[in-house]
C-alpha positions as CSV (number, residue, x, y, z in Angstrom):
1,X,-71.7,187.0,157.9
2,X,-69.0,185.3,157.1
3,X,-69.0,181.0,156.6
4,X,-65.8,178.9,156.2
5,X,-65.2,177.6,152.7
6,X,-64.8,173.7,152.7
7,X,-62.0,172.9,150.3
8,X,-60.0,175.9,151.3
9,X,-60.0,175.9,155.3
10,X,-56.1,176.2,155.9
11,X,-54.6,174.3,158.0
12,X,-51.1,176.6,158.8
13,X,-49.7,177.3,162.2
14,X,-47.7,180.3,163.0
15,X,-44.2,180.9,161.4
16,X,-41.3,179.6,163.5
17,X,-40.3,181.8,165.8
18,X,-38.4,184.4,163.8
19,X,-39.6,184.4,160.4
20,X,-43.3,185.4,161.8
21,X,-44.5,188.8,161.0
22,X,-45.1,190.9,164.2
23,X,-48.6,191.6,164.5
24,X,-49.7,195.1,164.1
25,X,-50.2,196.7,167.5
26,X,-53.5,196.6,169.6
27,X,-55.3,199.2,171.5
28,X,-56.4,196.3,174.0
29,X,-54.8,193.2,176.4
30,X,-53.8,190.5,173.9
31,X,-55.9,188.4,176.2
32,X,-59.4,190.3,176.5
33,X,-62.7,188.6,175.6
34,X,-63.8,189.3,172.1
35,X,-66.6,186.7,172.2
36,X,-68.6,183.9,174.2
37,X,-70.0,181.0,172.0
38,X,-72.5,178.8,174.2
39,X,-70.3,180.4,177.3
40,X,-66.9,179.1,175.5
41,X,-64.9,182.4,175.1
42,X,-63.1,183.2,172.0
43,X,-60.2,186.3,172.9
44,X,-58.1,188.5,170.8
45,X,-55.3,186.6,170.5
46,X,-56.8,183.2,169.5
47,X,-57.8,185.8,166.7
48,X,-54.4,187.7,165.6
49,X,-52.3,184.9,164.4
50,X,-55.1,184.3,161.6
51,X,-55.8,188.0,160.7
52,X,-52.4,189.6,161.1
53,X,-51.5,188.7,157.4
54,X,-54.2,190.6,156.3
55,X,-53.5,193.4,158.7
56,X,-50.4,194.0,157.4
57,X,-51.0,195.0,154.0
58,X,-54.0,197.6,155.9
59,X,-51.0,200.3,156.5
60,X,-49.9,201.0,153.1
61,X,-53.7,202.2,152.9
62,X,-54.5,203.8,155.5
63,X,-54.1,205.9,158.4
64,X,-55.5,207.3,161.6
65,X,-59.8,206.7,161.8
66,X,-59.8,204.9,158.6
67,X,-57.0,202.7,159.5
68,X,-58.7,201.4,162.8
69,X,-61.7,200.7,161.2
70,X,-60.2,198.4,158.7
71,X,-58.3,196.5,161.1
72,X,-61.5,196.4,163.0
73,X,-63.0,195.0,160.0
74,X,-60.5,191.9,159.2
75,X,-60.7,191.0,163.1
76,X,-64.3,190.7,163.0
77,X,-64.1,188.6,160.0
78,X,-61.9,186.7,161.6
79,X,-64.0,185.8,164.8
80,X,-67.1,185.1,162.2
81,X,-64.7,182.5,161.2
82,X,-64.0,181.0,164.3
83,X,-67.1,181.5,165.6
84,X,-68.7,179.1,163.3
85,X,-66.1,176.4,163.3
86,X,-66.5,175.8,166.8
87,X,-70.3,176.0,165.8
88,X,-69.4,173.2,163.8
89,X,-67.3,171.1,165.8
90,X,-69.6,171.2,168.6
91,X,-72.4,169.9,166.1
92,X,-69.8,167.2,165.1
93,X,-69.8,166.2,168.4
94,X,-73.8,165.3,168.7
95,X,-72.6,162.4,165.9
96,X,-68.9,162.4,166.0
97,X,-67.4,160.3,163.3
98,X,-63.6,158.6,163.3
99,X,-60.6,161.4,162.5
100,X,-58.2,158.7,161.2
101,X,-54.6,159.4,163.2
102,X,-52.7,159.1,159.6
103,X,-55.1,162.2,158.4
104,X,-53.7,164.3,161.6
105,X,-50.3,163.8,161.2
106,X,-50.1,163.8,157.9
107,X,-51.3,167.6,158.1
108,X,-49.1,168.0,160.9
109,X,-45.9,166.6,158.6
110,X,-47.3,169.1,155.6
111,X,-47.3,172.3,157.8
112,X,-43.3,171.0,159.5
113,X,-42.7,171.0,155.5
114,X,-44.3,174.0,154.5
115,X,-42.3,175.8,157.2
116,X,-39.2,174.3,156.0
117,X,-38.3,172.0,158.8
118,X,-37.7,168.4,158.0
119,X,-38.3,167.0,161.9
120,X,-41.1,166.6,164.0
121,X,-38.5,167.4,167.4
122,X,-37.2,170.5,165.1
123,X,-41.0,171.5,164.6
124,X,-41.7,171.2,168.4
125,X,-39.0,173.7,169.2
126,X,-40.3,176.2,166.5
127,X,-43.7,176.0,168.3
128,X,-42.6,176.6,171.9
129,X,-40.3,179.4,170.5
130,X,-43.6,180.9,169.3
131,X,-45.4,180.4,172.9
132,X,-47.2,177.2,170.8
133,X,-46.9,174.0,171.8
134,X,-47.5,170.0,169.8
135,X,-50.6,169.4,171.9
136,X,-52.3,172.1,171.5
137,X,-51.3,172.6,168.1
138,X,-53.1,169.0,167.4
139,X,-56.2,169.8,168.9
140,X,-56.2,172.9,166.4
141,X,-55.4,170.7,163.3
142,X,-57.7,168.4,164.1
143,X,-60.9,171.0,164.9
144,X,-60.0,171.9,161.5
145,X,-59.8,168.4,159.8
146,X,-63.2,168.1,161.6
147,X,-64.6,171.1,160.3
148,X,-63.6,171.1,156.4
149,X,-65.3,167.3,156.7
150,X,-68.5,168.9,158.4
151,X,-68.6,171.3,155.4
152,X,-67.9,168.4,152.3
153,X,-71.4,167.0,153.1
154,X,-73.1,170.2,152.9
155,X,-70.8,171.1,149.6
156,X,-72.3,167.9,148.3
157,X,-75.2,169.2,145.8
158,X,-75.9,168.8,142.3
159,X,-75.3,171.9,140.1
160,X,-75.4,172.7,136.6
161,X,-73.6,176.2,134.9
162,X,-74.8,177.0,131.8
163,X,-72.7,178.4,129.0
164,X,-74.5,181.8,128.9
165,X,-74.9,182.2,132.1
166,X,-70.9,181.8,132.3
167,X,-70.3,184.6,129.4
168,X,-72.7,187.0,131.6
169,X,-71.4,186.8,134.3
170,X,-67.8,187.6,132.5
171,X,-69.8,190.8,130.4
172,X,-70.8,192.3,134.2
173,X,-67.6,191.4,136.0
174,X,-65.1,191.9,133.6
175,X,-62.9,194.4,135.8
176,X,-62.8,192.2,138.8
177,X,-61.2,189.2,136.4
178,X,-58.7,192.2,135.2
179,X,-55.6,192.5,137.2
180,X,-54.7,195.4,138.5
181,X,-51.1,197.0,138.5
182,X,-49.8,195.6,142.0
183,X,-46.9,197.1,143.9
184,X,-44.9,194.9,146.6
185,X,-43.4,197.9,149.3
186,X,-41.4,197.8,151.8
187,X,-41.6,200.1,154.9
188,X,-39.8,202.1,157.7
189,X,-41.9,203.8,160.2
190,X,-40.2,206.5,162.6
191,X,-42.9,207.4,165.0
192,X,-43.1,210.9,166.2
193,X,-42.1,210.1,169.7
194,X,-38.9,207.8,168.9
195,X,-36.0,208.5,170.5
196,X,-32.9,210.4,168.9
197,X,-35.8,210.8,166.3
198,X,-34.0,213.6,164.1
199,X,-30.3,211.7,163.9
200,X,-31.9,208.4,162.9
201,X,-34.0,210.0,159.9
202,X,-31.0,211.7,158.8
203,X,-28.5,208.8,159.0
204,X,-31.1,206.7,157.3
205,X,-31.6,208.8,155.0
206,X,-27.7,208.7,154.2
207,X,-27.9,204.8,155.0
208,X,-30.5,203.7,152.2
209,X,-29.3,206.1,149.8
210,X,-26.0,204.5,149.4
211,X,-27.0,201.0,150.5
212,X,-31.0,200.4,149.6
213,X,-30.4,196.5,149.7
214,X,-29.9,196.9,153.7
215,X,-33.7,198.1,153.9
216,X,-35.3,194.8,155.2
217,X,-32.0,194.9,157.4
218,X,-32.3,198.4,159.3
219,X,-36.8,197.9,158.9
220,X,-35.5,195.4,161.5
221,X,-33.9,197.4,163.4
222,X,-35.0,201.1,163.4
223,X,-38.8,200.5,162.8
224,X,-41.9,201.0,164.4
225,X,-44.2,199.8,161.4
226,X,-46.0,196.7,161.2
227,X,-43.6,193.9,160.1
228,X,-40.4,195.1,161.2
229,X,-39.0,191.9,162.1
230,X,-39.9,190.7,158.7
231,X,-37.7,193.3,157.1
232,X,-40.7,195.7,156.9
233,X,-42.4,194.2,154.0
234,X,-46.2,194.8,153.3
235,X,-46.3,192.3,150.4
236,X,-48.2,193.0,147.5
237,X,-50.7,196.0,147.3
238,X,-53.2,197.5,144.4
239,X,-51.4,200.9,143.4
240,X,-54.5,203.0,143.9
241,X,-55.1,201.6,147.4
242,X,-52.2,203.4,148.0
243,X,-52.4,206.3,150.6
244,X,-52.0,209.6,149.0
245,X,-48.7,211.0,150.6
246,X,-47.3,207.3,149.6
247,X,-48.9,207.1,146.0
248,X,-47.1,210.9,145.6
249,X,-43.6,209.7,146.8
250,X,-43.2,206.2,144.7
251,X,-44.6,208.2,141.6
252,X,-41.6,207.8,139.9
253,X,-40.1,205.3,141.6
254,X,-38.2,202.5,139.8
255,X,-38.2,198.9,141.6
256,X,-35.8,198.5,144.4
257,X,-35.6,202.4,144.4
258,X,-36.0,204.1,148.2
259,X,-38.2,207.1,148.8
260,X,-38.3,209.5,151.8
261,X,-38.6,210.2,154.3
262,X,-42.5,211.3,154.2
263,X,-43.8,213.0,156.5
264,X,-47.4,211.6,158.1
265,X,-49.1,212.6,161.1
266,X,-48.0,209.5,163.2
267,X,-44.3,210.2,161.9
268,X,-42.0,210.1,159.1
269,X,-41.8,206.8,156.5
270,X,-39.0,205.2,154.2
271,X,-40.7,203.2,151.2
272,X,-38.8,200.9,148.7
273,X,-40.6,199.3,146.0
274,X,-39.5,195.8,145.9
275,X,-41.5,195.0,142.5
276,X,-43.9,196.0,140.2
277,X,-46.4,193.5,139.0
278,X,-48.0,194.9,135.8
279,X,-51.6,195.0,135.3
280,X,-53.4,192.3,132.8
281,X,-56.6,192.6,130.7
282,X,-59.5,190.0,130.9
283,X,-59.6,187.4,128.4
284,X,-62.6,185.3,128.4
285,X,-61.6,181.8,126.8
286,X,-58.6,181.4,129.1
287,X,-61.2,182.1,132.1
288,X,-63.8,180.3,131.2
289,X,-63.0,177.3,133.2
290,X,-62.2,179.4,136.1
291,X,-65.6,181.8,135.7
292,X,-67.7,178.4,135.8
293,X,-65.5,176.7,138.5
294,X,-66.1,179.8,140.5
295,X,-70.1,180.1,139.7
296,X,-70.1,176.2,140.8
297,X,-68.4,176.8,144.0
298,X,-70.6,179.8,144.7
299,X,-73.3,177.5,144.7
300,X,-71.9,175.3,147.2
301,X,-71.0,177.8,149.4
302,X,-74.3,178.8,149.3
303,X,-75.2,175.3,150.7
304,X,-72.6,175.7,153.5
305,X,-73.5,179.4,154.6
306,X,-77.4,178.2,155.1
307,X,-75.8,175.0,157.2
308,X,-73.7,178.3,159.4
309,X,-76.7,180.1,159.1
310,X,-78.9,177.2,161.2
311,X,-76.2,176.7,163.4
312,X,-75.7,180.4,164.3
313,X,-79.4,181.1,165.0
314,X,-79.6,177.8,167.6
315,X,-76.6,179.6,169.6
316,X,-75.4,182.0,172.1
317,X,-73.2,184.0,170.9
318,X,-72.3,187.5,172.3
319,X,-70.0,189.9,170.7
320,X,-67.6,192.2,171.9
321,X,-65.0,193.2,169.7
């Protein structure tokens, strides 16, 4: 079960209108019931906007079975998530306490900024060309202002790390604190059924091989991948999550290099490795602070998921995703 952590509950709205990464395609109405939380309905596209991201970087994985399944699993992580925050609000609201107005627009201004736009009338068009709008935007920003205070008091408890207990946990996790060799990809997807399917592989094929800096550029055009609109890009990815066909083509690959196509059983792909970032050893004295930072907050979390916990077991909740 899955319990929202305090300090790092986000508060970002979709991407204008444009720069957003499509949303991997769904087997059911963008609209269908996924959940009922004390008879308040939760559906699936209250839930894509936050798990898409994640999504995304699913299909350089996997395919077919395998590739529902993890989808499956991000979306019900996702709905965990919300699930408890309106958990929590709703127990907010048996004491409600004062959400200053200069707290909700200041987060408001910070995701205008973060987005690149320097107006709050410019923002408003972003959001309707998104199919958002300011109001209901607000009332989101402000269920989360709500919950990440919720979650502070019940972060609020004394704890105490102790050297070895630091060092141990270093000595049995030592390969998670490693970083891995991480590949950033960018993809092309020509789906079995496309149309003109054989004269757009072979004048891509020609296309990338003499111009591989118009990738993101045709991704946007010719693709049926996840992220076509955003030039195809998958972000960055653990080289041995790779699928096997794909780990096999970018062997020996060199960045910005394209491969392909390659031939899968939902249709043929173009790869280009954007970037290679190289893999890096453990050291213990420069993660020290982070080792016993992150011990700490484990602690606290603990705190919080026993607060989700209680809250969980007093509600209705059905599940239907």
């Amino acid at each position: 079960m899955v319990c929202l952590m305090a300090a790092g509950t986000s508060l970002t709205a979709a991407p204008p209108s444009g720069t957003a990464p499509e949303a991997p395609p769904v087997t059911a109405e963008m609209d269908s019931i996924v959940a009922s939380v004390n008879g308040d309905p939760i559906s699936l596209s209250d839930i894509l906007p936050e798990s898409r991201t994640e999504e995304l970087g699913l299909y350089a994985a996997y395919s077919g079975d395998e590739l529902y399944r993890a989808v499956q699993a991000v979306r019900r992580k996702t709905l965990d998530e919300q699930i408890n925050r309106k958990l929590i609000v709703a127990d907010y609201e048996k004491d409600p306490f004062d959400i200053h107005a200069q707290y909700l627009e200041s987060a408001m201004d910070m995701m205008a900024v973060g987005s690149g736009i320097r107006s709050r009338s410019e923002f408003a068009r972003h959001l309707r060309a998104a199919g958002l709008d300011i109001t209901r935007l607000r009332l989101q920003v402000r269920e989360r202002l709500i919950v990440q205070a919720m979650l502070a008091r019940r972060r609020q408890v004394a704890i105490h790390v102790t050297p070895q207990e630091v060092f141990q946990h270093f000595e049995k996790n030592k390969e998670t604190f490693s970083r891995p060799e991480q590949w950033e990809l960018g993809m092309i997807l020509i789906g079995r059924d496309a149309p003109g399917r054989e004269e757009t592989l072979k004048r891509l094929k020609t296309e990338l091989r003499e111009t591989p800096d118009h990738f993101a550029e045709l991704a946007g055009k010719h693709s049926s991948g996840p992220n076509a609109a955003g030039g195809g890009s998958l972000g960055l990815l653990e080289k041995k999550r790779l699928r096997p066909e794909f780990a096999a083509a970018l062997k020996d690959a060199a960045p910005g290099q394209v491969v392909g196509p390659v031939a899968t059983g939902e249709g043929d792909y173009f790869l280009r490795l954007i970037r290679i970032v190289p893999a890096e050893e453990a050291d213990f004295l420069k993660l020290e602070p982070e080792i016993r930072a992150r011990l700490e907050e484990a602690e606290r979390q603990k705190a919080v998921q026993s607060y989700c916990d209680r809250l969980r077991a007093e509600a209705v909740i059905r599940i239907y995703l």
